[in-house]
C-alpha positions as CSV (number, residue, x, y, z in Angstrom):
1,X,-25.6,10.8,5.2
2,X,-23.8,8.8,2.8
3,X,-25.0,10.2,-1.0
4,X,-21.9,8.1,-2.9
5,X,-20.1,5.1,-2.9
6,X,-17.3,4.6,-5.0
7,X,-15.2,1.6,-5.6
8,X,-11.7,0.6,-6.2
9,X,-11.7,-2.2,-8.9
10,X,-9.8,-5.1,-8.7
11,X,-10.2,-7.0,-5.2
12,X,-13.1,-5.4,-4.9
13,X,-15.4,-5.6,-7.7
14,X,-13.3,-8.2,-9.7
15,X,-11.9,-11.1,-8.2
16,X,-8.3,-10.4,-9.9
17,X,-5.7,-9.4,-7.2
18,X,-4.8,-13.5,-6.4
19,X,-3.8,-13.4,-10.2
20,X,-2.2,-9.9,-9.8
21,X,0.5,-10.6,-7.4
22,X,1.1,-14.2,-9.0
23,X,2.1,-13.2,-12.0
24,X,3.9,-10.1,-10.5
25,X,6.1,-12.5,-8.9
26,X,6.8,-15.1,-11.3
27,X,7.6,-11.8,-14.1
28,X,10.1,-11.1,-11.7
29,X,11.8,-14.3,-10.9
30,X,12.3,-15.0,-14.9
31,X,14.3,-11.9,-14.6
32,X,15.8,-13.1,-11.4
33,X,14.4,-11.4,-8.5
34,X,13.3,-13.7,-5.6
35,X,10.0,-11.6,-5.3
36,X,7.7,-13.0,-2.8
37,X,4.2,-13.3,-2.6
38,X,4.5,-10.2,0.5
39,X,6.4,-8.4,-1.9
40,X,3.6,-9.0,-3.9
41,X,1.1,-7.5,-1.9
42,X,2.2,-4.5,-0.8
43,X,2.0,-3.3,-4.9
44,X,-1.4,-3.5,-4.7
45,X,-3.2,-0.3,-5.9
46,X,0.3,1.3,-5.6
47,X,1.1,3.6,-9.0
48,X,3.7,3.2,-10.6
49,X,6.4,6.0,-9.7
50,X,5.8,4.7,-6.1
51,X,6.1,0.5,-7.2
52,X,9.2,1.4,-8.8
53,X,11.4,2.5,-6.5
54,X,9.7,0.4,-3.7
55,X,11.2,-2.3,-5.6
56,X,14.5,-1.1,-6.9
57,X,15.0,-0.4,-3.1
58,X,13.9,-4.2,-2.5
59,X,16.1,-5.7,-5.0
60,X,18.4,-2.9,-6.2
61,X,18.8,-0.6,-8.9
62,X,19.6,-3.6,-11.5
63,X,15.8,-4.4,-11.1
64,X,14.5,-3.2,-14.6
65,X,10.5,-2.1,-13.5
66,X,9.8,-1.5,-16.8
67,X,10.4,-4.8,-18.7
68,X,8.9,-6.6,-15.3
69,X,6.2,-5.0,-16.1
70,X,5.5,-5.7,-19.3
71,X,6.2,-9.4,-18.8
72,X,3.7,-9.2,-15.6
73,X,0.7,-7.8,-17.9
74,X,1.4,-10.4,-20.5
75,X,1.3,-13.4,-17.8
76,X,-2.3,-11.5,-16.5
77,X,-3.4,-11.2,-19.8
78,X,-2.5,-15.4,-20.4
79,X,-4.4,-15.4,-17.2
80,X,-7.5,-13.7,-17.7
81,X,-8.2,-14.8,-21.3
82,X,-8.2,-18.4,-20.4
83,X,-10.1,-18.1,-16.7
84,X,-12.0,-14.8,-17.2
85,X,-13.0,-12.3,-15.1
86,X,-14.6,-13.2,-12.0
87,X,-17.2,-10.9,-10.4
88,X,-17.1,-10.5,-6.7
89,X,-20.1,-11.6,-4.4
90,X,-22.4,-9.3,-3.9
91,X,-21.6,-6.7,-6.3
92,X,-25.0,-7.1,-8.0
93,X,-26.9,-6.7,-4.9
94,X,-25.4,-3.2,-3.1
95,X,-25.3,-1.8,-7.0
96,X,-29.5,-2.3,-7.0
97,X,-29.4,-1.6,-3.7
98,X,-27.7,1.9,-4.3
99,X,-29.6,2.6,-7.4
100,X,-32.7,1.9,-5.5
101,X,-31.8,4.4,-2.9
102,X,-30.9,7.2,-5.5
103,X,-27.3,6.6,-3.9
104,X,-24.2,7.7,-6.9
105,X,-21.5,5.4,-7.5
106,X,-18.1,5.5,-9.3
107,X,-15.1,3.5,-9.6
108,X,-11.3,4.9,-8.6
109,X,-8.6,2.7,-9.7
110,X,-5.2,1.8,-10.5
111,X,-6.0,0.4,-13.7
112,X,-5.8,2.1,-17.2
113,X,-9.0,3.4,-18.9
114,X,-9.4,0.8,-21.5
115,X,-8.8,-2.0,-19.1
116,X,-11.3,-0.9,-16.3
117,X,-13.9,-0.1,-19.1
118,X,-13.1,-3.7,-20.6
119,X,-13.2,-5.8,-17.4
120,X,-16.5,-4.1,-16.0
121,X,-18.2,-4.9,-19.3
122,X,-17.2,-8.3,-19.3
123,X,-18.8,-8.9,-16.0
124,X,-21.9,-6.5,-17.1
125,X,-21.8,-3.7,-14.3
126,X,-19.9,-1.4,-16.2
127,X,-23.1,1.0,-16.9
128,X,-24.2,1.2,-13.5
129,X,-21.5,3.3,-12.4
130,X,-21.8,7.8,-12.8
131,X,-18.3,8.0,-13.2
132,X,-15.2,5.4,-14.3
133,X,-12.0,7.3,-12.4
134,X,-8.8,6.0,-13.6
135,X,-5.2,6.5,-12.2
136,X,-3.8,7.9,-15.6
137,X,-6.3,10.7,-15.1
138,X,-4.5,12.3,-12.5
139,X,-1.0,13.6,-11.1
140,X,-0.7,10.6,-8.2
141,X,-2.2,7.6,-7.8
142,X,-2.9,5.6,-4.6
143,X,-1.7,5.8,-2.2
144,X,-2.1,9.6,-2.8
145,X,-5.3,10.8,-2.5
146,X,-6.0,12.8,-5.4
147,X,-8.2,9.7,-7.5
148,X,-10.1,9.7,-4.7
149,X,-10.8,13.8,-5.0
150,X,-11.1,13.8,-8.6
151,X,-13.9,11.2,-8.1
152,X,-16.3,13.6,-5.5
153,X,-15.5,16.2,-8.0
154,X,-17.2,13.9,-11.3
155,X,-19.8,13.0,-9.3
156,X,-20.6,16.4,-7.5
157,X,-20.4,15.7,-3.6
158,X,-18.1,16.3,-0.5
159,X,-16.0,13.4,0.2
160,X,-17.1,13.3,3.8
161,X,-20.5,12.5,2.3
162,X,-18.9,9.2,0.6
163,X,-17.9,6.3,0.8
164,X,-15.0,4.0,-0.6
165,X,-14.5,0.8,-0.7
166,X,-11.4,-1.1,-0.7
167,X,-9.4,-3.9,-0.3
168,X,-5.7,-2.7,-0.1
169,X,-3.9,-0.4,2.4
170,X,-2.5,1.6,-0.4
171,X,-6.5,2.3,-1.4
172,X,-7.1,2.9,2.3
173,X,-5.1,5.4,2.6
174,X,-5.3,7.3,-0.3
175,X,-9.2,7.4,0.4
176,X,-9.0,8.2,4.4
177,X,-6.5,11.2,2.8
178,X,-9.2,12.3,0.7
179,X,-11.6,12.4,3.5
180,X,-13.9,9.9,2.5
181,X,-15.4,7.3,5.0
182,X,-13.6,4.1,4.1
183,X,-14.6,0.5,4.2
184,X,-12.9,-2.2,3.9
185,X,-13.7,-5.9,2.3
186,X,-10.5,-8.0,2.7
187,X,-9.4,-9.7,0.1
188,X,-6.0,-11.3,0.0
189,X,-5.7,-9.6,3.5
190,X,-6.9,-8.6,6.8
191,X,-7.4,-4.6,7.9
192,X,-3.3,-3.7,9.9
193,X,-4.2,-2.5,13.3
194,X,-2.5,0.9,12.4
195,X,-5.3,1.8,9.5
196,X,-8.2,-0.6,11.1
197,X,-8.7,2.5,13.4
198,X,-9.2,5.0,11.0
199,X,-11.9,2.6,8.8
200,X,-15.6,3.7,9.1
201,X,-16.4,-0.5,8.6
202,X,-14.7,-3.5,7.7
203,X,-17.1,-5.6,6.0
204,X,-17.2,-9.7,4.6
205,X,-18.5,-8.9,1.5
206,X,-19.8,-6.0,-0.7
207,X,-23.9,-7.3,0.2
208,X,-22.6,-6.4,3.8
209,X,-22.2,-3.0,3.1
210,X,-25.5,-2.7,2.7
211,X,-26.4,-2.6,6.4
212,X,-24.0,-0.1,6.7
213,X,-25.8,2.7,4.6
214,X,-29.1,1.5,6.2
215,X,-27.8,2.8,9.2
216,X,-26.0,5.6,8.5
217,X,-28.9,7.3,5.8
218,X,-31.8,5.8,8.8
219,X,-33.2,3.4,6.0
C-alpha cells in the first residue's frame, strides 16, 4: 500500500530543468568549456561534490566549478525572473488527489532551502506538502540515497511503503537505493533501459500517476 509520495522538484513539479542545463552550458562556454547540452543533462539532481569532479574529469582540472557555478545561478536567476516559474501539468490534480486519499507527501531535492520554499510558493503548492527535504540537509545528495531516507524518516513511514517521483537518473537511483518504489515522468529524457527495469511505473504526466495508486491501495 502506498501511504507517501514524495517528489523531486524541478522537472517534476516545476518546469525548470530546460532552463537548468541551458544556462549550465552557456556559464561554461563564457569560461571556455565546450559543454554540451548531454553534458548538461547528466548534472541533473547530481550534488555538488559529485558535479564537480564529473566535470573536471570532462574538461580537466583547469575547469573552475565554483565560479561556473555562480555564473550558472545568475543566468537562471535572469531566466526565471523574466519567464517565471512554470508549474507542471497535473501537479494540482494528484496533490487533491493524495490529500483526498489521506496519502502524505514531501518534496526531496537538490535545491537549497530558500529556493525550493521560494519556487513552490510562487506556483502556490508549497503548503500542501508534510515535509520540504533539501539536499543541504544531509551528508550526500542524489544520487546517494540518503534525501530520500531522511524524507520517510520526517514523514514517519518505511520507504517500501513510498513512492518517488522523478525525472532524472541521478533521482532514480538515489530513490531505488533508498528502497522506495520509483516512478518516473520524463522530462528532458526518456527512462535508460538499464534503470527502466528497476522503475515501479513510468508515467506521461504527474495526473497519470494517479491510476497508479488506484491500483496499488485497491481504490
Amino acid at each position: 500500500m502506498i501511504k507517501a509520495v514524495i517528489f523531486d522538484m524541478d522537472g517534476v513539479l516545476i518546469d525548470t530543468e530546460k532552463h537548468l542545463v541551458r544556462c549550465w552550458c552557456e556559464a561554461a562556454q563564457e569560461f571556455g568549456f565546450p559543454m554540451t547540452r548531454e553534458d548538461g543533462l547528466r548534472l541533473r539532481s547530481l550534488a555538488a561534490k559529485y558535479a564537480e569532479p564529473l566535470l573536471q574529469e570532462r574538461f580537466g582540472v583547469d575547469f573552475d566549478y565554483e565560479k561556473v557555478r555562480s555564473r550558472r545561478k545568475q543566468l537562471m536567476n535572469e531566466t526565471l525572473a523574466a519567464q517565471g516559474i512554470e508549474k507542471k501539468p497535473g501537479a494540482e490534480e494528484l496533490l487533491s488527489f493524495l490529500r483526498e486519499h489521506g496519502i502524505k507527501t514531501a518534496v526531496a531535492t537538490a535545491t537549497d532551502e530558500e529556493r525550493a520554499g521560494r519556487y513552490l510558493k510562487e506556483i502556490g503548492i508549497f503548503y500542501q506538502f508534510d515535509e520540504i527535504v533539501c539536499a543541504t540537509m544531509v551528508e550526500n545528495g542524489k544520487p546517494k540515497p540518503d534525501i530520500y531516507l531522511y524524507a520517510c524518516e520526517k514523514i514517519g513511514e518505511k520507504p517500501e511503503d513510498c513512492i518517488a517521483v522523478e525525472d532524472s537518473p541521478n533521482g532514480l537511483r538515489a530513490a531505488l537505493d533508498a528502497g522506495l518504489k520509483a516512478v518516473m515522468v520524463p522530462d528532458l529524457t526518456q527512462p535508460e533501459e538499464d534503470i527502466k527495469k528497476e522503475l515501479f511505473a513510468v508515467a506521461d504526466s504527474l495526473q497519470d500517476i494517479i491510476p497508479v495508486i488506484k491500483r496499488e491501495n485497491q481504490i
